[in-house]
C-alpha positions in Angstrom: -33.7 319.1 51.5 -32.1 321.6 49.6 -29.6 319.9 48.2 -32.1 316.7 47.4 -33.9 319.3 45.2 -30.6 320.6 43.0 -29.8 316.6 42.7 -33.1 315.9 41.6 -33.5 318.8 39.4 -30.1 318.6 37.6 -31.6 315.3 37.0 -34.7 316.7 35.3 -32.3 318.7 32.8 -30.5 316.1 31.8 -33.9 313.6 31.3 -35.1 316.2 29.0 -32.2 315.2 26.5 -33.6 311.7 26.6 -36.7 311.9 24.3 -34.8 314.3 21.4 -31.9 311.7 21.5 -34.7 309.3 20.7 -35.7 310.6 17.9 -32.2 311.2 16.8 -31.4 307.7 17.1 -32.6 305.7 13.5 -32.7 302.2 15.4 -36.1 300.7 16.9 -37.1 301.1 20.4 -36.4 297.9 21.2 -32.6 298.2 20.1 -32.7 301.7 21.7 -33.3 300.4 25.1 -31.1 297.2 25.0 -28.0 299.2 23.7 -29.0 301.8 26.2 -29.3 298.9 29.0 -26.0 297.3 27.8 -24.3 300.7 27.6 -24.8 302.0 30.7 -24.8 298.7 33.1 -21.0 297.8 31.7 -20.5 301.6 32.7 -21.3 301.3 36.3 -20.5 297.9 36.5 -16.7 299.2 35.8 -16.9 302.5 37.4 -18.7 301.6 40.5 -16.4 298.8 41.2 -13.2 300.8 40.5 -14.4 303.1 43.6 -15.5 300.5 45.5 -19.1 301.5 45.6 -21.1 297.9 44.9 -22.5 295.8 48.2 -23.2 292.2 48.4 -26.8 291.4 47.7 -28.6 288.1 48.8 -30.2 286.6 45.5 -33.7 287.4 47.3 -32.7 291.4 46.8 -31.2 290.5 43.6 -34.4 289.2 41.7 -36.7 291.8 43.5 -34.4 294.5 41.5 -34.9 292.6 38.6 -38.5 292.8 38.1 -38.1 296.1 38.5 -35.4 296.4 36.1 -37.3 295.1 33.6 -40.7 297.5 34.0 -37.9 300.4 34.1 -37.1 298.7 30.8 -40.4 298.4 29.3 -41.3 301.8 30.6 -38.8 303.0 27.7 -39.5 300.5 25.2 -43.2 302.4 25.7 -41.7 306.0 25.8 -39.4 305.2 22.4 -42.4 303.9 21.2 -44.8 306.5 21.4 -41.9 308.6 20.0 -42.0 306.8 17.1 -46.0 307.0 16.7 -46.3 310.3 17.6 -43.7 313.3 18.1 -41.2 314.1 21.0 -43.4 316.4 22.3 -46.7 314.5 22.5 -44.8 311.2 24.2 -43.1 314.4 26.9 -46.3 315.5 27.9 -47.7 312.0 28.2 -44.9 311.3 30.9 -46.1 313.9 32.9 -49.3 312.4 33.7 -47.0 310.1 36.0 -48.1 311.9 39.2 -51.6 310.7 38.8 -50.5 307.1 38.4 -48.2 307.9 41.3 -50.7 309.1 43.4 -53.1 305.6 42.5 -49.7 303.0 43.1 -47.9 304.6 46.2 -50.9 304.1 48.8 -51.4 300.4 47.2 -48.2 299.4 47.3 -46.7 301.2 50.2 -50.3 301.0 52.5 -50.4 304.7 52.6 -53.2 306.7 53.0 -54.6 308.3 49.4 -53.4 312.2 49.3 -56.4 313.5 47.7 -54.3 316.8 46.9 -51.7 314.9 44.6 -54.5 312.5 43.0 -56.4 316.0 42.1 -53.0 317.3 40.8 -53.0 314.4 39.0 -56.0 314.6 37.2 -55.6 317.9 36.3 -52.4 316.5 34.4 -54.2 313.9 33.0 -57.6 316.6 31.7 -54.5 318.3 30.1 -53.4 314.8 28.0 -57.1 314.0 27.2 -57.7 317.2 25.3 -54.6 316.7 23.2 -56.1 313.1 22.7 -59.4 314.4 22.0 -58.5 316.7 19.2 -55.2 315.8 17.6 -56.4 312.3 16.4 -53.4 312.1 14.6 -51.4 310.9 17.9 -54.1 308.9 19.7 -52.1 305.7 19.6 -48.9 307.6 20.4 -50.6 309.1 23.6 -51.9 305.9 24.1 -48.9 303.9 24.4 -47.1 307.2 26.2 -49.5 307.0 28.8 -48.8 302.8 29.6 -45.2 304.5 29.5 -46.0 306.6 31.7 -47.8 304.3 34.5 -44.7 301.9 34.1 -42.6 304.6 35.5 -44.4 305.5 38.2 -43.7 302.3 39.5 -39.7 301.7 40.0 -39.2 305.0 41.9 -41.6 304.0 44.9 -39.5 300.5 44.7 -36.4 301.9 44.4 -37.0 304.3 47.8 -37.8 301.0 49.8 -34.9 299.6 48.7 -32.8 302.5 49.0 -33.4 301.9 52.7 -31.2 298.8 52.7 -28.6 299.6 49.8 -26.6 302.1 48.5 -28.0 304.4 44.7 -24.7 302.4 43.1 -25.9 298.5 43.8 -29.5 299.0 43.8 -28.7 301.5 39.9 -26.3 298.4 38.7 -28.4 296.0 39.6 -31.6 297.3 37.9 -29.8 297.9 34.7 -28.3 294.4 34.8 -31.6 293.1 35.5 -33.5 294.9 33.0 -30.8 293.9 29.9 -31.0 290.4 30.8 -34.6 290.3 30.9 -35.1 292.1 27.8 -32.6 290.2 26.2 -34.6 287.0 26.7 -37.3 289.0 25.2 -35.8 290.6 22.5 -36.1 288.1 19.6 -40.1 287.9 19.9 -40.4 291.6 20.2 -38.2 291.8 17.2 -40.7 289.0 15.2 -43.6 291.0 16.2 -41.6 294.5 15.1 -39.0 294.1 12.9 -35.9 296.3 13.1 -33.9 297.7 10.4 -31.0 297.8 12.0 -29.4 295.6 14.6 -25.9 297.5 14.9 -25.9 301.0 15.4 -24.1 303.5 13.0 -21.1 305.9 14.4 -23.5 308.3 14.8 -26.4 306.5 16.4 -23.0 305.1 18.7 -22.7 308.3 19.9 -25.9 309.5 20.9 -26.1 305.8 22.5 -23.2 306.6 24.5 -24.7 310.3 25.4 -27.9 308.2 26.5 -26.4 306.2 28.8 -23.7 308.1 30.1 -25.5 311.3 30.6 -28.9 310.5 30.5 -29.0 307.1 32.3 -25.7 306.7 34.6 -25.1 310.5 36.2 -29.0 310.9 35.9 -29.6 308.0 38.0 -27.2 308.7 40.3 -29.0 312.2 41.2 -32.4 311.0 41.0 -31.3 308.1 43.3 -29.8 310.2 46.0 -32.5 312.7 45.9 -35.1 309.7 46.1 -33.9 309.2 49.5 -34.9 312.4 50.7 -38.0 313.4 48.9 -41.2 311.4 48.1 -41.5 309.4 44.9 -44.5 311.5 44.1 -42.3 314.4 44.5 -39.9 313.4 42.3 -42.3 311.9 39.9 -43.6 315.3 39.8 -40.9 317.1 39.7 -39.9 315.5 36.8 -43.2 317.2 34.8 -40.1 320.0 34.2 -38.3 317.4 31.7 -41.3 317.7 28.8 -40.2 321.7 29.3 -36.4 320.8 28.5 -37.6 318.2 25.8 -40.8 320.2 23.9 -38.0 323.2 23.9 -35.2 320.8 22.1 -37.6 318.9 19.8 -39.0 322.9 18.9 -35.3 323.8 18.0 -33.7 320.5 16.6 -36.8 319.0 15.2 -38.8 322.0 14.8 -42.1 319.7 16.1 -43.5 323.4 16.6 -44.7 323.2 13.4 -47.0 320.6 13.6 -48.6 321.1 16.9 -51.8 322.4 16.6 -53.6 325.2 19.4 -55.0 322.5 21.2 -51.9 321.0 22.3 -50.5 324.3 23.8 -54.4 324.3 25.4 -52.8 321.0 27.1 -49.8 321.8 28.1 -50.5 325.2 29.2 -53.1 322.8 32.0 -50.1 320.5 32.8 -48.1 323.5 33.8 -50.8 324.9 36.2 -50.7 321.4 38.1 -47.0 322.1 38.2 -47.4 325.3 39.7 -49.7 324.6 42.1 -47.7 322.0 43.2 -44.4 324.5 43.7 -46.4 326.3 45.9 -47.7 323.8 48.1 -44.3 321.9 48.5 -42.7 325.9 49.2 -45.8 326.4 51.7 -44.8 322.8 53.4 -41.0 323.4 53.8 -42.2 327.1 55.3 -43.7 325.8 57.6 -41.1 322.7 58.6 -38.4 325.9 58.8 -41.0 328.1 60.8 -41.9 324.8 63.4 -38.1 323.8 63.5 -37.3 327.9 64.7 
């Protein structure tokens, strides 16, 4: 369990690059995503085959992984997005209203029973987002479009831990981003009529945070995330993952110096978020007590 934590938190860290590496990236968030997808699936497409890491899928498995591929895709088409409307920060602390969506699609999908606990955690995440909405109208369709963002990635981590189940993190991680590029490659030329892009090849500059992106952030952070999904709950990791806006708001406060332009009532929302956080800490440390204590 231990170890599932470090995994999944050395994750976190390196997410938190993702949304200042967004913004440091001139393109559009549609070419941001399909460089990103193109990048990093030719990455472990190479590197997972060299070490013999890739199983044989039937073509049932394979389209599953697809469709969920492609909301993984859209869900950062959305977060670039709101990036672009908004500020790093704002689209950061939208994601972390993730654990309520979490808390609505796990029982649905998986037949659970609701955990009223995480759904209340959830909402306290989400009282924290609407209070930014409410008073800095300046990013209402930036939170907007962060929070559709958001509910799109709740969905591929309860996915991915039933497929995990069957597969190892390398197929079901190649797959996905195989999936989601050749989805959103049969998509890209109406998105692109609908928002035009400057740019369709990236500059040596915006070729190397590209690389960064999906080297760093996408192919190691997978890889952690996707072992540590194993182990922990998806609205655990979900959660958990509340800690990248931290890393992010920090960056985009010393790189884009966004602290400039936030007003009170955005630390007001935050400084909510944090206190789901917290509470949340403390109940998974009271749980895991109590496993150690029963197991003694």
């Amino acid at each position: 369990m231990k170890k599932a934590f470090l995994q999944l938190h050395a994750a976190v860290f390196l997410a938190g690059f993702t949304g200042i590496l967004g913004r440091l990236i001139s393109m559009n968030e549609g070419m941001i995503v399909w460089y990103r997808l193109l990048f990093t699936a030719v990455t472990m497409w190479i590197l997972f085959s060299l070490f013999k890491k890739l199983q044989r899928l039937p073509v049932k498995d394979i389209l599953k992984i697809t469709g969920v591929g492609f909301i993984a895709a859209m869900h950062w088409v959305t977060f670039y997005g709101s990036i672009k409307y908004a500020n790093v920060s704002v689209a950061l602390v939208c994601f972390s209203s993730i654990g309520f969506f979490t808390a609505l699609f796990e029982p649905l999908i998986l037949k659970k029973k609701v955990n009223w606990i995480e759904l209340l955690l959830g909402l306290i995440t989400l009282a924290g987002i609407w209070i930014i909405f409410h008073f800095d109208t300046a990013y209402k369709t930036g939170i907007i479009i962060g929070l559709i963002s958001a509910m799109l990635a709740s969905l591929f981590p309860i996915y991915n831990r039933e497929f995990l189940k069957r597969m190892n993190v390398e197929t079901l991680l190649t797959w996905q981003q195989t999936g989601g590029l050749l989805v959103l490659s049969l998509l890209l030329p109406l998105y692109l009529q609908r928002f035009p892009a400057e740019n369709f090849f990236p500059g040596w500059e915006d070729l190397g945070w590209l690389l960064v992106l999906s080297w760093f952030c996408s192919v190691i952070a997978f890889q952690l995330s996707g072992h540590a999904l194993k182990r922990l709950s998806a609205f655990t990791v979900n959660l958990t993952f509340n800690l990248e806006p931290v890393y992010g708001i920090i960056l985009a406060f010393l790189i884009k110096k966004e602290n400039q332009f936030l007003s009170k009532w955005f630390y007001v929302g935050f400084g909510i978020i944090a206190v789901a956080l917290i509470i949340h800490i403390f109940i998974l440390v009271k749980i895991e007590r109590k496993l150690t204590a029963n197991a003694g």
